[in-house]
N, C-alpha and C positions, 0 to 999 in steps of 0.2 A: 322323584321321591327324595325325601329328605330324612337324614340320616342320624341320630344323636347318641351316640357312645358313652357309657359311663360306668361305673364300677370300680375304677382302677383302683391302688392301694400299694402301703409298703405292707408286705407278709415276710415273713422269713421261710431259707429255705426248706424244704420240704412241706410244706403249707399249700393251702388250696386256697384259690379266689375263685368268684363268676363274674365277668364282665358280661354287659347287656348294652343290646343298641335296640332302640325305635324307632320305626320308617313311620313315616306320616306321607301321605299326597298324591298317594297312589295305591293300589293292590294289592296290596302286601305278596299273599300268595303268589302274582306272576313272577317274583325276583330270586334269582337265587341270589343266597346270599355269605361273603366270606369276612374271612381275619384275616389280617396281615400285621405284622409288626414292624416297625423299625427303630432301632438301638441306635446308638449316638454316631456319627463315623460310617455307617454301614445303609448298604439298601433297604430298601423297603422288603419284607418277604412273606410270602404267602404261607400260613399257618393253619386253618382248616376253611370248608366251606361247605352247606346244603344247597341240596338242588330245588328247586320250586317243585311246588307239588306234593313232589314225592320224598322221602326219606333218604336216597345216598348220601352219602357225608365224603366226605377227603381232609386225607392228612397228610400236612406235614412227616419226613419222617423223625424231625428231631422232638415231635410232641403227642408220636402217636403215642398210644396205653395211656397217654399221661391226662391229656385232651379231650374234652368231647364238646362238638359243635351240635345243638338242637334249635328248634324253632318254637313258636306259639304264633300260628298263624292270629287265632283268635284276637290277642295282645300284639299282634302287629312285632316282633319282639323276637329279633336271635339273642342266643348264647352262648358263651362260649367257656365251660368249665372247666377250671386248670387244677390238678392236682399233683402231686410233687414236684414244684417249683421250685427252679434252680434259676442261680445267681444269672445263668447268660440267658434269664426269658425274661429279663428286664430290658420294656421296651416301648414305646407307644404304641397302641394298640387301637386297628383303626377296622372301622365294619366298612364292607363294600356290597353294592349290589347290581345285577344287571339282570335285564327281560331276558337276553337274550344268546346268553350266553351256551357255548357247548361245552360238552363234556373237555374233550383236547385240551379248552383255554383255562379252565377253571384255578388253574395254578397262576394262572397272568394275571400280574394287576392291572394291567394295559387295557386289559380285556372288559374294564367293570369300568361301567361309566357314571356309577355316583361312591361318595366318598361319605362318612362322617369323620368329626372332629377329631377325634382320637381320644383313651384316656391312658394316662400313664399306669404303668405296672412294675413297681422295682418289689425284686428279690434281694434282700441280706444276706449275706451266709453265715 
């Protein structure tokens, strides 16, 4: 499956973005699918993700209330809505997705064997 990320943007703090990614090449529905970000300096980190299929979500806790991850199977097409947006969720922000993933791993990015590009996301304060 192949993966393309986009939406990014500068907002200032307290502001709300949606970044959106498109899987193409495959099922859409068999993959779940996550966010992870990573800031300049620092790892890579797992920030929400949906399971295939079905509806559970997972959160980060530095973005839960703030965050919501959904899907549109239909549109091939996760999301991930950010609202009150602060200076330290500035970061590239990348969709990942795997068939086969369990629950346990879903915070791994180890675990998700395709990537998209990333799209940048800075916060002002």
């Amino acid at each position: 499956v192949q993966l393309q990320a986009f939406g990014g943007g500068l907002v200032q703090a307290g502001g709300s973005l949606r970044v959106s990614c498109v899987a193409s090449g495959s099922t859409f529905r068999d993959y779940s699918m996550a966010w992870f970000r990573q800031a300049p300096g620092k790892e890579r980190e797992f920030v929400a993700a949906i399971k295939r299929y079905g509806s559970s979500t997972y959160y980060a806790d530095s973005v839960k209330g703030r965050f919501t991850i959904s899907r549109d199977n239909a549109k091939n097409t996760v999301y991930l809505q950010m609202n009150t947006l602060k200076p330290e969720d500035t970061a590239v922000y990348y969709c990942a997705a795997d068939s086969g993933i369990i629950t346990s791993q879903i915070r791994n990015k180890a675990a998700y064997d395709y990537w998209g590009q990333g799209t940048q996301v800075t916060v002002s304060s």
